[in-house]
C-alpha positions as a LaTeX table, in Angstrom:
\begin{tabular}{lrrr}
\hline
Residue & $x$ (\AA) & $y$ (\AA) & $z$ (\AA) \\
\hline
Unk1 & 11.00 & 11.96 & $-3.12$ \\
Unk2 & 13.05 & 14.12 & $-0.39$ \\
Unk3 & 12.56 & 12.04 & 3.11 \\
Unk4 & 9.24 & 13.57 & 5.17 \\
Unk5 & 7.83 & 12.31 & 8.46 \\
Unk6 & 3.78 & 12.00 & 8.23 \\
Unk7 & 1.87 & 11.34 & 11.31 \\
Unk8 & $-1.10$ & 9.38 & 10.26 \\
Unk9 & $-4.15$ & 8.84 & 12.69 \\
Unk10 & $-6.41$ & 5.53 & 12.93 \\
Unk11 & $-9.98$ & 7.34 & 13.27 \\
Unk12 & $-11.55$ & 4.17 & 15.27 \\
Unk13 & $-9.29$ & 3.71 & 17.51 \\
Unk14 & $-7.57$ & 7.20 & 18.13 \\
Unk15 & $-4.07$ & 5.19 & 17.41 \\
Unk16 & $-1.38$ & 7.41 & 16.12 \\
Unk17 & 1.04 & 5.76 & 13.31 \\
Unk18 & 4.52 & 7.85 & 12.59 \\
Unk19 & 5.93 & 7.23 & 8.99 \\
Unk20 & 8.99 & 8.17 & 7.01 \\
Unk21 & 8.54 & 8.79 & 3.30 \\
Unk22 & 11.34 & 7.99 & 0.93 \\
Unk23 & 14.23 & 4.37 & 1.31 \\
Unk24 & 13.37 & 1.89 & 4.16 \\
Unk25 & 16.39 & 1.15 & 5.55 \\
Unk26 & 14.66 & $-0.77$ & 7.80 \\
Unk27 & 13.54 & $-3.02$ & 4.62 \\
Unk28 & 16.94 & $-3.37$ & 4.03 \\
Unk29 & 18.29 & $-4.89$ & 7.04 \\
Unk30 & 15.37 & $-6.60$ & 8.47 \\
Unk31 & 13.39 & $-8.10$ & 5.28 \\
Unk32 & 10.35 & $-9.40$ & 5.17 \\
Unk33 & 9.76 & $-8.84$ & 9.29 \\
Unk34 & 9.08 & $-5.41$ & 9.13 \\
Unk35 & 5.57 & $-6.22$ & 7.11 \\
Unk36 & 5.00 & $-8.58$ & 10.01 \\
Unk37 & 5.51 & $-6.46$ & 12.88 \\
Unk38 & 4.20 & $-3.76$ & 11.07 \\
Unk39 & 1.25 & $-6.32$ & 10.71 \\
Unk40 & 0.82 & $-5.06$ & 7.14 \\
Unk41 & $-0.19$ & $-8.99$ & 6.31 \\
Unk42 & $-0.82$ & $-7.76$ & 2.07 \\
Unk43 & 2.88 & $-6.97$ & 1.86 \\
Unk44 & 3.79 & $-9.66$ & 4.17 \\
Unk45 & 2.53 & $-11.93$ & 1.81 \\
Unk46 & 3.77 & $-11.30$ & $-0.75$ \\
Unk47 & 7.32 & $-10.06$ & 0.31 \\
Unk48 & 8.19 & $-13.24$ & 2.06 \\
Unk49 & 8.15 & $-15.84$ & $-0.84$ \\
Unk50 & 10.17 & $-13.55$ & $-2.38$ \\
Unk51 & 12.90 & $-12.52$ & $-0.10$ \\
Unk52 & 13.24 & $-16.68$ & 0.17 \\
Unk53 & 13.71 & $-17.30$ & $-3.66$ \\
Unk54 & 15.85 & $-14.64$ & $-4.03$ \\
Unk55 & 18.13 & $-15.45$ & $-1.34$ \\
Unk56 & 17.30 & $-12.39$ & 0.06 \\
Unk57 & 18.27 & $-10.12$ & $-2.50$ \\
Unk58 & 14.90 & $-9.02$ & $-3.14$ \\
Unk59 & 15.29 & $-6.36$ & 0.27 \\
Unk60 & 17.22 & $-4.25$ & $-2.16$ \\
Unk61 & 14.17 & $-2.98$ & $-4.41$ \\
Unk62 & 11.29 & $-3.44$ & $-1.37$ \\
Unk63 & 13.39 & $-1.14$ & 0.40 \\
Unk64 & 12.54 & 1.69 & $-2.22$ \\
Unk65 & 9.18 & 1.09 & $-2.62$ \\
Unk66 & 7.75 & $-0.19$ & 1.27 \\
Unk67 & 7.33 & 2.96 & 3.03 \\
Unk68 & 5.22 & 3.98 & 0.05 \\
Unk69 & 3.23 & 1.25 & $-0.36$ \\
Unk70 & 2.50 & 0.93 & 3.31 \\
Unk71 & 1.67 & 4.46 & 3.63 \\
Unk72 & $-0.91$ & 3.78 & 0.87 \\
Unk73 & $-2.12$ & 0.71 & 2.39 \\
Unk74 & $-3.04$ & 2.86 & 6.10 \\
Unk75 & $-4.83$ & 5.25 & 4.12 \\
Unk76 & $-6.71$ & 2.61 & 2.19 \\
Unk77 & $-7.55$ & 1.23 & 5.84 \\
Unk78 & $-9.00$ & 4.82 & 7.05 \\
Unk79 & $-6.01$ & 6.45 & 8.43 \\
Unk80 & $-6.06$ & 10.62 & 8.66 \\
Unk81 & $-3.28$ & 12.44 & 8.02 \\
Unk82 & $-2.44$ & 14.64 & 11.05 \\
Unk83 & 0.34 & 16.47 & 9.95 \\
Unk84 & 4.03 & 16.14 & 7.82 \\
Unk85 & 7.44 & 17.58 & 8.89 \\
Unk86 & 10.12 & 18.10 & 6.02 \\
Unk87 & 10.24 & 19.84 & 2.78 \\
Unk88 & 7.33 & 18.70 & 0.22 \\
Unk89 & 5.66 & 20.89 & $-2.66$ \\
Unk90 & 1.80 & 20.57 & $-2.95$ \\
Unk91 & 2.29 & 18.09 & $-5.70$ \\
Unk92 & 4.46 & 15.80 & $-4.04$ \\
Unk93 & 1.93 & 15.81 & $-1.10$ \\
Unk94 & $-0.91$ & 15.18 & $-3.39$ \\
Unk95 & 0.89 & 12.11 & $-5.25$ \\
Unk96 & 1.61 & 10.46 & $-1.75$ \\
Unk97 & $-1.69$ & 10.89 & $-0.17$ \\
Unk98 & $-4.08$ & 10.98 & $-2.97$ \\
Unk99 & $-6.17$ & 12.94 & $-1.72$ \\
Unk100 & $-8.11$ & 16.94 & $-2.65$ \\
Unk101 & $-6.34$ & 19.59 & $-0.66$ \\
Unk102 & $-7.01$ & 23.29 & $-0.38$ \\
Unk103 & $-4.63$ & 25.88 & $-0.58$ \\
Unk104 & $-5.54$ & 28.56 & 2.45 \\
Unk105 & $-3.60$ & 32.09 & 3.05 \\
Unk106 & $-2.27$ & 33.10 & 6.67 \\
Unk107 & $-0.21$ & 36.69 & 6.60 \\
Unk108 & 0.29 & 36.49 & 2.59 \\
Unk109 & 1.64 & 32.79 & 3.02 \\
Unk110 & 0.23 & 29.93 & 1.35 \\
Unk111 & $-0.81$ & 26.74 & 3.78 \\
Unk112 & $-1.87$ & 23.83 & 2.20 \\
Unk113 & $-4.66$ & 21.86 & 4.24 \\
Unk114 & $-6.52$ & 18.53 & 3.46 \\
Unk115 & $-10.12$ & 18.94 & 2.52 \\
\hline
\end{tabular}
């Protein structure tokens, strides 16, 4: 998946989260603290027994997979999406956010929206 930025909004709390799609390089250099001051305490979990058995080689394949998973998790939690930047087909949108969207027309163009 090409790298997009989603804005993602918390709908208690008004709090606005900004994520990149795509490798964590953050994962990669910092590990297992980015689940905890990310507070994302599920991935936390199990990340950090992990990282310690494998000597810290296990950063390598979490950073592939993290951004996803965490996106997932924020949406799971109630999270709106707000709006992406970067270039993403309808499908690709659809498999990240799991959720129906509906395809509107402005001047002959087509703008996907979330339902």
């Amino acid at each position: 998946m090409r790298n997009v930025v989603l804005s993602l909004k918390d709908p208690q709390t008004d709090k606005i989260k900004i994520i990149k799609t795509g490798f964590s390089w953050k994962t990669l250099l910092f590990g297992f603290m980015v689940p905890l001051f990310r507070k994302d305490w599920n991935s936390f979990l199990i990340f950090t027994p992990i990282y310690f058995i494998t000597f810290g080689m296990a950063s390598i394949p979490f950073a592939f997979v993290y951004n996803k998973k965490y996106i997932e998790t924020l949406f799971e939690k109630g999270y709106n999406l707000l709006y992406f930047t970067g270039d993403l087909t309808e499908e690709e949108l659809q498999s990240l956010i799991k959720i129906p969207l509906i395809e509107r027309k402005l001047n002959n163009n087509p703008i996907v929206a979330i339902a």
